[in-house]
N, C-alpha and C positions, 0 to 999 in steps of 0.2 A: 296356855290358852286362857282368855279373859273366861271369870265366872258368869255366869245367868243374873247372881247377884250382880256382881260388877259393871257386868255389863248396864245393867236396868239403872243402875246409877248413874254412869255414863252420859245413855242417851239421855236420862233426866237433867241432867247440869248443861249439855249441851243445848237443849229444846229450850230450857227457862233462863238461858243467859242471851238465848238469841243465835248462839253460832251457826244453829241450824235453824230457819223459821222457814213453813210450809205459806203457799199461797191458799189465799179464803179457798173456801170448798165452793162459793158459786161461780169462783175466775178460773175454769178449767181452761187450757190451751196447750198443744204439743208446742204452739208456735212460741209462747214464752214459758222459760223453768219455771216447776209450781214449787221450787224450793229458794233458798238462798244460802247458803253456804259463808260462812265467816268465821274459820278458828280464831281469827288473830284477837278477837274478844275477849278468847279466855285470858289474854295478860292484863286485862282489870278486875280479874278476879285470882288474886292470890292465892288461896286456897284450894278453888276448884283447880289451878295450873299445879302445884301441889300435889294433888290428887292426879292428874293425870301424870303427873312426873313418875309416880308411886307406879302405876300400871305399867309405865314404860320400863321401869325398875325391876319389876315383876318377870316381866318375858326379857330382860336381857342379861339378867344378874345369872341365868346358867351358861353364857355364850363365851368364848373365848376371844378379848380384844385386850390393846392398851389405851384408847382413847374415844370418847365420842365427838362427833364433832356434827354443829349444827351452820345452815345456811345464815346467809348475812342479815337476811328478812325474819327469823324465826328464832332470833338468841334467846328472848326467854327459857322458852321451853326445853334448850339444851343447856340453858345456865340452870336451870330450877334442876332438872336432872342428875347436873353431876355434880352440887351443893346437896341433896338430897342422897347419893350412893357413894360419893367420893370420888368420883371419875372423873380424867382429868379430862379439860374439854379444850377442844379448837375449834375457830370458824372459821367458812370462808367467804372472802369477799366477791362480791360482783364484779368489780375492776377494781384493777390497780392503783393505788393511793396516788403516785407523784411524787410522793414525799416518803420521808423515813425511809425504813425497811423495802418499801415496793413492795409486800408479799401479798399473793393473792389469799395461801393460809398465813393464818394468826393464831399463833400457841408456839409454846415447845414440845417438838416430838423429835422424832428421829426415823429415819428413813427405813424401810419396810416394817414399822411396827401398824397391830392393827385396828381400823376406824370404823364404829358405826356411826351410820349418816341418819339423823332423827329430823323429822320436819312434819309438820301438823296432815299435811297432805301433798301428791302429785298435780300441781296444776299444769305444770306445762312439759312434756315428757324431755323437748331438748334442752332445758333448762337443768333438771335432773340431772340427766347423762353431764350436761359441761361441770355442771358442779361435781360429780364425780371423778370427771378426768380430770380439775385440777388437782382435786387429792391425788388421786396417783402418779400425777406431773410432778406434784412435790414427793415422793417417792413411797407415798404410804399407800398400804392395802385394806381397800372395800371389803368390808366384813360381810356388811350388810346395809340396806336405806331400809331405816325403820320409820314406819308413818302411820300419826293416829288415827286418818281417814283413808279409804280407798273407793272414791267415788263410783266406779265399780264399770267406768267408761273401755276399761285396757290399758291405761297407762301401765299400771305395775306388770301386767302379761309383758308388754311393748319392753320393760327394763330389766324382764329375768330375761327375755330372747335376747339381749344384749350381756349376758353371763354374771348380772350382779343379782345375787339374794335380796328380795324385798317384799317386804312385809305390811302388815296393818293389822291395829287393835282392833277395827273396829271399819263398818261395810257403811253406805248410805242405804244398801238394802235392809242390812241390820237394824238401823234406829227407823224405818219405814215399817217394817214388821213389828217394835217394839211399841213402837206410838200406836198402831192399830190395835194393839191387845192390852193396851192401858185405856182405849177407848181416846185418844185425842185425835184421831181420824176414821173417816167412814170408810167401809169396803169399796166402793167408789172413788174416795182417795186414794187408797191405797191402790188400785186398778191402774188409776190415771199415774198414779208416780213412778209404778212401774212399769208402764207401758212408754212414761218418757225416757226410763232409763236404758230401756231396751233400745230405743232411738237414738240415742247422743251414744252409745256401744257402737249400734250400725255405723254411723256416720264418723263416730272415730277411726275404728277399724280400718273402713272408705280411705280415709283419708291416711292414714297410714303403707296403706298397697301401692296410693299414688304416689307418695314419697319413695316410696320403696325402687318402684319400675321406672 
């Protein structure tokens, strides 16, 4: 479990690098997000990726796996991780090359040995899942998707009911709660950010049942 420390550094590097920027305090609206979201930032900052590689390092260095392996969009942060622990790492592609190999994974492993999945966040839950079953098309076993964000919509709920372990450092509620007691946002803020988050929850869930039936 991330520390209090750790954490309050966290949402610090994320807030001042921009991954996460709140909307003004006088542009309130459910109807548009009063946040922005952008992990993929941190790979202009070396160090801070560094640093969160370290945390990733942290919570998986007592887990039982042989490889990590990160999405085709997100290789920094599964390269900085396992140049950082020693782990060896594979990605996987979005499609098929055409060419060479064809393979949708890239690395060397061997069939039922096992893979954590790291990736900055859950944005899109069937996207998730296909990336996982190519890993287990190519014969390996889902350890776990470990993820620095968890927007706090249900994706991850929506991926453990589908039988895989998945995880997050770190909540959008969490750096919402943090910013308010470092004083970077009003109670008022903080009201309105959770009252939209509460909304895009509903609305996901909605949308979920309707897939569902």
């Amino acid at each position: 479990m991330l520390s209090t420390d750790k954490k309050r550094e966290l949402i610090i590097k994320l807030y001042e690098t921009g991954s996460v920027s709140l909307q003004r305090a006088n542009e309130p609206s459910l109807q548009k997000a009063p946040y922005t979201i952008n992990l993929r930032l941190l790979n202009s900052y070396p160090l801070i990726l560094k640093f969160v590689a370290g945390l990733f390092g942290n919570e998986l260095k007592s887990r039982m796996f042989d490889l990590i392996a990160g999405p085709f969009t997100d290789i920094p942060l599964a390269t900085t991780i396992s140049l950082e622990f020693n782990w060896p790492m594979i990605f996987v592609r979005e499609e098929r090359k055409g060419h060479g190999t064809d393979k949708l994974v890239e690395g060397n492993f061997q069939p039922e040995q096992g893979v954590i999945v790291v990736d900055d966040e859950v944005e899109d839950v069937a996207d998730a899942l296909q990336l996982l079953g190519r890993l287990e098309g190519s014969g390996l076993k889902i350890v776990a998707l470990f993820l620095l964000l968890d927007r706090g919509y249900g994706s991850t709920e929506t991926i453990r009911k589908k039988g895989y372990q998945c995880e997050a450092i770190i909540t959008l509620n969490d750096i919402f709660i943090e910013l308010f007691q470092m004083n970077k946002i009003s109670p008022e803020q903080l009201k309105h950010l959770t009252e939209y988050l509460a909304s895009e929850k509903k609305e996901f869930l909605l949308r979920q049942r309707m897939e569902e039936s």
